[in-house]
C-alpha positions in Angstrom: -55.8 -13.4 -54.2 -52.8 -14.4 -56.5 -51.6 -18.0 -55.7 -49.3 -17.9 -58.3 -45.7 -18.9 -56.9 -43.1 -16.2 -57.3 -40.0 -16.2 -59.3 -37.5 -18.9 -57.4 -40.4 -21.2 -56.6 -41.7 -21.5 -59.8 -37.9 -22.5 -61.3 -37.7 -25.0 -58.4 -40.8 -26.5 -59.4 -40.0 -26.6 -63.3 -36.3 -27.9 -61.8 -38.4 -30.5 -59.9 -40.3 -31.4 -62.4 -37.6 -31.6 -65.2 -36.0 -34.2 -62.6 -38.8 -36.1 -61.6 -40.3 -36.8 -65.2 -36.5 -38.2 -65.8 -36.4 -40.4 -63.2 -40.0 -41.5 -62.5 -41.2 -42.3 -66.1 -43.7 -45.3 -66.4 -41.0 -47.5 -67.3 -38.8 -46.3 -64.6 -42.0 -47.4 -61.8 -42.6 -50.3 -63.0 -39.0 -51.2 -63.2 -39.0 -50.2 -59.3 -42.0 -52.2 -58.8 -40.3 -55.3 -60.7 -37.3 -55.2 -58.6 -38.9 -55.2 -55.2 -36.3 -52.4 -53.4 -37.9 -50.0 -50.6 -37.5 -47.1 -52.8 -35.8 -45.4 -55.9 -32.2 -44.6 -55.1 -31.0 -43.5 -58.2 -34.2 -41.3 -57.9 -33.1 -40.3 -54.4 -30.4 -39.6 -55.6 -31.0 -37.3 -58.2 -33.8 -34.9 -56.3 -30.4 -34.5 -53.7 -27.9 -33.8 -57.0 -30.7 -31.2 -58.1 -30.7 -29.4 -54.5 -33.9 -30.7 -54.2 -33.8 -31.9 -50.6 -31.6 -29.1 -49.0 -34.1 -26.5 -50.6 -35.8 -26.4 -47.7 -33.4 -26.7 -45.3 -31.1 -24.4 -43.4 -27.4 -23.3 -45.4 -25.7 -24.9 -41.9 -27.3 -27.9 -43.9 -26.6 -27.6 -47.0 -29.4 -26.1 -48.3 -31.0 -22.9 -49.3 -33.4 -22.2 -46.6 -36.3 -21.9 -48.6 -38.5 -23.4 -45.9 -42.0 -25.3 -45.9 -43.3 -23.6 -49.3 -40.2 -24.7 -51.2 -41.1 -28.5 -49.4 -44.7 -28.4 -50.6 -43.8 -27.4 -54.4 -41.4 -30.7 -54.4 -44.1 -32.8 -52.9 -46.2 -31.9 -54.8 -44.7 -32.7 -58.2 -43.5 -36.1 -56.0 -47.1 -36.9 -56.4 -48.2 -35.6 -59.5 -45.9 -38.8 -60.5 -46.5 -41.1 -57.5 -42.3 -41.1 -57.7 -41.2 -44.0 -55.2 -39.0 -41.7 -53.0 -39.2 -41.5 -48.9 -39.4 -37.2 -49.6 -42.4 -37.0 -47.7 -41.7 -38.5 -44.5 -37.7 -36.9 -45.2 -38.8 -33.8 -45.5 -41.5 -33.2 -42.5 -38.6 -34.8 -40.1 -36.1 -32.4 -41.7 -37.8 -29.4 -41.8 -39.2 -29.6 -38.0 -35.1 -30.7 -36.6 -34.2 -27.7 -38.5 -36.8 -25.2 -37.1 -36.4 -26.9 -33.5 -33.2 -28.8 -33.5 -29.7 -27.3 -31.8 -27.2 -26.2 -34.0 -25.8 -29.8 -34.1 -28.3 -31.4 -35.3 -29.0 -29.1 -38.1 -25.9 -29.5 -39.2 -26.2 -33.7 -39.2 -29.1 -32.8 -41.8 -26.5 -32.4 -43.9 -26.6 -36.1 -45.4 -30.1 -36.4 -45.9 -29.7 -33.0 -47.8 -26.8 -34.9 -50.2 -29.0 -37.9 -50.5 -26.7 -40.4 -48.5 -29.6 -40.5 -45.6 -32.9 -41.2 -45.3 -35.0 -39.9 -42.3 -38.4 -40.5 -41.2 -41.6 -39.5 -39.0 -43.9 -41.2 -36.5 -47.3 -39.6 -37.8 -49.5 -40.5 -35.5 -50.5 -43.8 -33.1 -52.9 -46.0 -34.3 -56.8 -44.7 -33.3 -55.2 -41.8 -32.7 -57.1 -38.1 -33.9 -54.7 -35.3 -35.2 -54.8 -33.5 -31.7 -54.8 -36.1 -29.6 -51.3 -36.6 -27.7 -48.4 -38.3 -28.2 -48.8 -42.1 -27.1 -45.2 -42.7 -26.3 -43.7 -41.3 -23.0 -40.1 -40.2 -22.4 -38.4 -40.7 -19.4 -34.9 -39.6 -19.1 -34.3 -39.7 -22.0 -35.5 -43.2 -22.7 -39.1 -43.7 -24.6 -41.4 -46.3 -24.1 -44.8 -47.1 -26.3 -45.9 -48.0 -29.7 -45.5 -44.3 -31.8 -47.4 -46.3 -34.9 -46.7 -47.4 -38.6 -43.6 -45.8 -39.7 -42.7 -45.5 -43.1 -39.3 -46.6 -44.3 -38.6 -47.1 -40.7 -36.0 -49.8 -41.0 -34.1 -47.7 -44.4 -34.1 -44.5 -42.0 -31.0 -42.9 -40.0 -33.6 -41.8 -37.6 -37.1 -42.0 -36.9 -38.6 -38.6 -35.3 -41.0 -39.8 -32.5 -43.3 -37.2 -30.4 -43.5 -38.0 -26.4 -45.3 -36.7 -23.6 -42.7 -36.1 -21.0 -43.1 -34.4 -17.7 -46.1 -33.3 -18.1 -44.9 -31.5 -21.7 -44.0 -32.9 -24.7 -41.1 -33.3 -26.7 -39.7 -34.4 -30.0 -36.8 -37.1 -29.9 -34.7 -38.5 -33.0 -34.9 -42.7 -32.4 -31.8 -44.7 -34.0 -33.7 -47.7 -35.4 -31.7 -50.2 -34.8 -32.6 -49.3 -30.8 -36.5 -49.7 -31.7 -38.1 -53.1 -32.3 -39.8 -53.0 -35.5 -42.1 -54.7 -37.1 -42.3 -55.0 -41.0 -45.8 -54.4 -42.7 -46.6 -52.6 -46.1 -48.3 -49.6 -46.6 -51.5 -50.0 -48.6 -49.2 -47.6 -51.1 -46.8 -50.3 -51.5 -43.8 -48.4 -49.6 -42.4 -50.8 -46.5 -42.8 -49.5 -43.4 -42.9 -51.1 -40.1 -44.9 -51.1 -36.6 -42.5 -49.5 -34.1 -42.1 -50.4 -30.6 -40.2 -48.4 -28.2 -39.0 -50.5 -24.9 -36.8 -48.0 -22.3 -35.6 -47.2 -25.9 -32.9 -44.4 -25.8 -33.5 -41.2 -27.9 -32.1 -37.7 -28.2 -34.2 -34.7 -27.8 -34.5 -32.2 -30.5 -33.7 -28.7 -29.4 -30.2 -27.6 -27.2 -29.3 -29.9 -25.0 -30.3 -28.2 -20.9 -32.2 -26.0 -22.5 -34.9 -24.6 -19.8 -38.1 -26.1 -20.6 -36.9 -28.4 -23.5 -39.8 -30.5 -22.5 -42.4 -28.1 -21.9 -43.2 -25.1 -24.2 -40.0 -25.7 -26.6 -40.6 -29.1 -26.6 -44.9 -28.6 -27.3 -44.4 -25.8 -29.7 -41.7 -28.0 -31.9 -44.8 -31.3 -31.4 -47.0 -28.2 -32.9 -44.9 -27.3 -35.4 -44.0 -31.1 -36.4 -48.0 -31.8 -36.8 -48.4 -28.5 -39.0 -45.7 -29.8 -40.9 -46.9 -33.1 -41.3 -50.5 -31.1 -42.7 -48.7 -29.4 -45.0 -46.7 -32.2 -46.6 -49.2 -34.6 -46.4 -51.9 -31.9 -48.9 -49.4 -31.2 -50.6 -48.6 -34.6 -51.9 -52.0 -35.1 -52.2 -52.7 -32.2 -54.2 -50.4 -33.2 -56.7 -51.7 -36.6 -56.7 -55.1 -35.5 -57.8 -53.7 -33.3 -60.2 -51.7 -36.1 -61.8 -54.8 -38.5 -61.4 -57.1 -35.8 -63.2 -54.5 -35.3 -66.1 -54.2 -39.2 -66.8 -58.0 -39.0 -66.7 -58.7 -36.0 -68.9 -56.3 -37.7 -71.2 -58.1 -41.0 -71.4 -61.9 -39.5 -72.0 -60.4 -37.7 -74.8 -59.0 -40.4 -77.0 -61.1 -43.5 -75.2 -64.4 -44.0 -77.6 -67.5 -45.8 -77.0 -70.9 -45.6 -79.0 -68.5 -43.8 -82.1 -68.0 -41.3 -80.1 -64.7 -40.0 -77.5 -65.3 -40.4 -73.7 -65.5 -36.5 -73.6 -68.2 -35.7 -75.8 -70.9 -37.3 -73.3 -72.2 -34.5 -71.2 -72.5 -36.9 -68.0 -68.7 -37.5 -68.4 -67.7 -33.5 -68.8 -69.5 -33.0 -65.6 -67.8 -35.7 -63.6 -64.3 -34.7 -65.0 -65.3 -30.7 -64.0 -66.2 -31.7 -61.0 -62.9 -33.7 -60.6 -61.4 -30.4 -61.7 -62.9 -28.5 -58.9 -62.1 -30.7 -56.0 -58.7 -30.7 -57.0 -58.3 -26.8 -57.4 -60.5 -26.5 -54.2 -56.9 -28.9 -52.6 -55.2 -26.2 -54.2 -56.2 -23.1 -52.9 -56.3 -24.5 -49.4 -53.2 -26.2 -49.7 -51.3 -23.3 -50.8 -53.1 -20.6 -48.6 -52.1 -22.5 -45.3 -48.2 -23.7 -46.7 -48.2 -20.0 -47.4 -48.8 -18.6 -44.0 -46.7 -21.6 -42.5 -43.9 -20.2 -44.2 -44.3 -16.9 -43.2 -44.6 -17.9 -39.7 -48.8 -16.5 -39.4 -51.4 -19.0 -37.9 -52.3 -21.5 -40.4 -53.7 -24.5 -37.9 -57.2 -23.4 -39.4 -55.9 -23.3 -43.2 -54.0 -26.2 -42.5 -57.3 -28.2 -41.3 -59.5 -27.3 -44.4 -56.5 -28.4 -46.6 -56.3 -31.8 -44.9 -60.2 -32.4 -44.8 -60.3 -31.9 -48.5 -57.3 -34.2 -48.8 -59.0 -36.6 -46.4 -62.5 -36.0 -48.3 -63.4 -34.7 -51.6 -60.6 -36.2 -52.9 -60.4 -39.3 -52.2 -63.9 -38.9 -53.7 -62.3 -37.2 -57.0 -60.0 -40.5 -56.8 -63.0 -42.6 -57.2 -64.5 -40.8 -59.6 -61.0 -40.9 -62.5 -61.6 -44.7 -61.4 -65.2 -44.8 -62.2 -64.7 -42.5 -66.2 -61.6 -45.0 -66.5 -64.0 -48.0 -66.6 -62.0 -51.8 -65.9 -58.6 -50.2 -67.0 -58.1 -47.9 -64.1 -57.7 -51.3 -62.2 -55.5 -52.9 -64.2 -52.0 -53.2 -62.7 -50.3 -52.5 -65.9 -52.4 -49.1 -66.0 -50.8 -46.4 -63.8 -53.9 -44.9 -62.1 -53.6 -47.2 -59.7 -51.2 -45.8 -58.0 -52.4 -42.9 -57.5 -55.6 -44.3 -55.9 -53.6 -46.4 -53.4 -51.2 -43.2 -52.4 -54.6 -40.8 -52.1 -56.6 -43.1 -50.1 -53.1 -44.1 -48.2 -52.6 -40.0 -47.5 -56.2 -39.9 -46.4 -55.4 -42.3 -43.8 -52.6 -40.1 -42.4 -54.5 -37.6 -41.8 -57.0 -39.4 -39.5 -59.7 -39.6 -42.6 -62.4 -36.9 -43.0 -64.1 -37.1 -40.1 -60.9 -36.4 -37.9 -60.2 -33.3 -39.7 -63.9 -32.2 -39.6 -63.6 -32.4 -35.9 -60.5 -30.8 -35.9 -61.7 -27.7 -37.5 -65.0 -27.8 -35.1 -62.3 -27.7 -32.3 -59.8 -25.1 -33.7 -63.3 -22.5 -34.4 
């Protein structure tokens, strides 16, 4: 199979990259970190100058309709650099309102496209597996129960909140100044906040009266928001890896011990190989079932190995570029850190290994 990326998705990742590299440099993270904001704007802003954000998205929003592959390729070089930007829960909320949203609120995508807007995604309740059902219940139009941690809940325009309604389910777009929320910090440092949702109002995604809003449209846009999330989620943490695994090749080649560099002890090649394959295993999962997402084939399967090698062998490949780094890699002044708090932190999204093992026993 050739997982090479084709012509246009190859320039938008070297354009992503060029951009990224710019504007989340070492010195630029730890200036963020320094000054205590919930996220890069001048970043944020820059990925939107560069079309970044609209490449995904629909021309009605500004973009160039590139879909879910074009999503994963910026993610993925998001988290090659741990870049402190709300892209990955933007861009799961924007891509499922555009491929289940009404014509209006496609076009309202238009801000977060330009930058000016930041949107965001319940992932899942707390406890809860990646099948299970929504926790939150719609009632006319008005939800009621605690969706989970949100991140940059209180920056957002609107958080994107599953329901079970009427015996179906449905996506609904939550202002958050209707929501109670409660601040707490992700374990990757970005804010987020507990949500609560009291009689809170919210507006469907799809056409407003549109038969059966609630019940197949509204599961098979819950479906396609969970695929989605699969797909952005191992695709960030694909390129985390990858930039964990470079910082790491990089150090056992120039770090010497006994007279002799890090690399040239054949205990430490076979770690860093088999940080090499873990990550490439990511890869080729990652990019088989982001592939068949975007051209609308069956990838819950692909999708589930993708997300239990996120969930699993990497986090284990994480440990391992912590273990050849020796006391540096947990040094705060050291950048690997980051990329073990965002890997673990993605792991937890997805429900952890375990989850995802049992959701491949279910989907075969």
């Amino acid at each position: 199979m050739d997982f090479d990326l084709d012509e246009t998705h190859a320039e938008l990742r070297a354009l992503a990259a060029s951009v990224l590299d710019r504007e989340a440099d070492q010195a630029r993270l730890e200036a963020h970190e320094r000054g205590g904001r919930p996220y890069d704007a001048g970043a944020w802003k820059a990925l939107a100058q560069a079309g970044l954000l609209g490449a995904c998205l629909p021309p009605e929003a500004g973009g160039a309709g590139l879909g879910p592959l074009a999503a994963a390729v910026i993610l993925r070089e998001a988290g090659a650099r741990v870049a402190p930007v709300p892209a990955l829960p933007g861009l799961i909320a924007a891509l499922t309102v555009a491929g289940h949203g009404s014509d209006a609120q496609r076009r309202a995508l238009a801000p977060f496209a330009e930058g000016e807007e930041v949107l965001t995604v319940a992932f899942r309740a707390a406890g809860a597996g990646p099948g299970d059902p929504p926790a939150v219940i719609a009632e006319e139009g008005r939800l009621t129960g605690r969706p989970g941690i949100v991140p940059y809940a209180a920056e957002a325009s609107a958080i994107l909140v599953p329901a079970r309604s009427g015996g179906g389910f449905g996506l609904y777009l939550v202002r958050p100044g209707d929501a109670r929320l409660l601040p707490v910090t992700s374990p990757a440092g970005e804010p987020s906040a507990a949500v609560v949702l009291e009689d809170t109002p919210g507006e469907m995604v799809g056409e407003a009266g549109e038969a059966g809003a609630a019940g197949a449209a509204g599961g098979a846009a819950v479906a396609a928001l969970r695929l989605n999330t699969q797909a952005a989620v191992t695709a960030t943490a694909s390129g985390v890896l990858a930039g964990a695994l470079a910082l790491t090749k990089g150090h056992i080649a120039t770090r010497r011990q006994f007279g002799r560099v890090l690399a040239e002890f054949q205990a430490v090649t076979m770690q860093i190989a088999d940080v090499y394959i873990a990550s490439r295993a990511l890869d080729v999962a990652m990019w088989t079932g982001v592939w068949r997402l975007t051209e609308g084939l069956p990838a819950e399967r692909d999708l589930a190995v993708a997300a239990r090698n996120a969930a699993g062998d990497a986090v284990r490949a994480l440990y391992t570029c912590q273990h050849l780094h020796g006391g540096i890699g947990l040094d705060l002044t050291y950048p690997l850190h980051r990329y073990f708090a965002l890997g673990t932190h993605l792991a937890h999204l997805l429900g952890g290994e375990q989850a995802q093992l049992d959701l491949i026993g279910a989907l075969v």
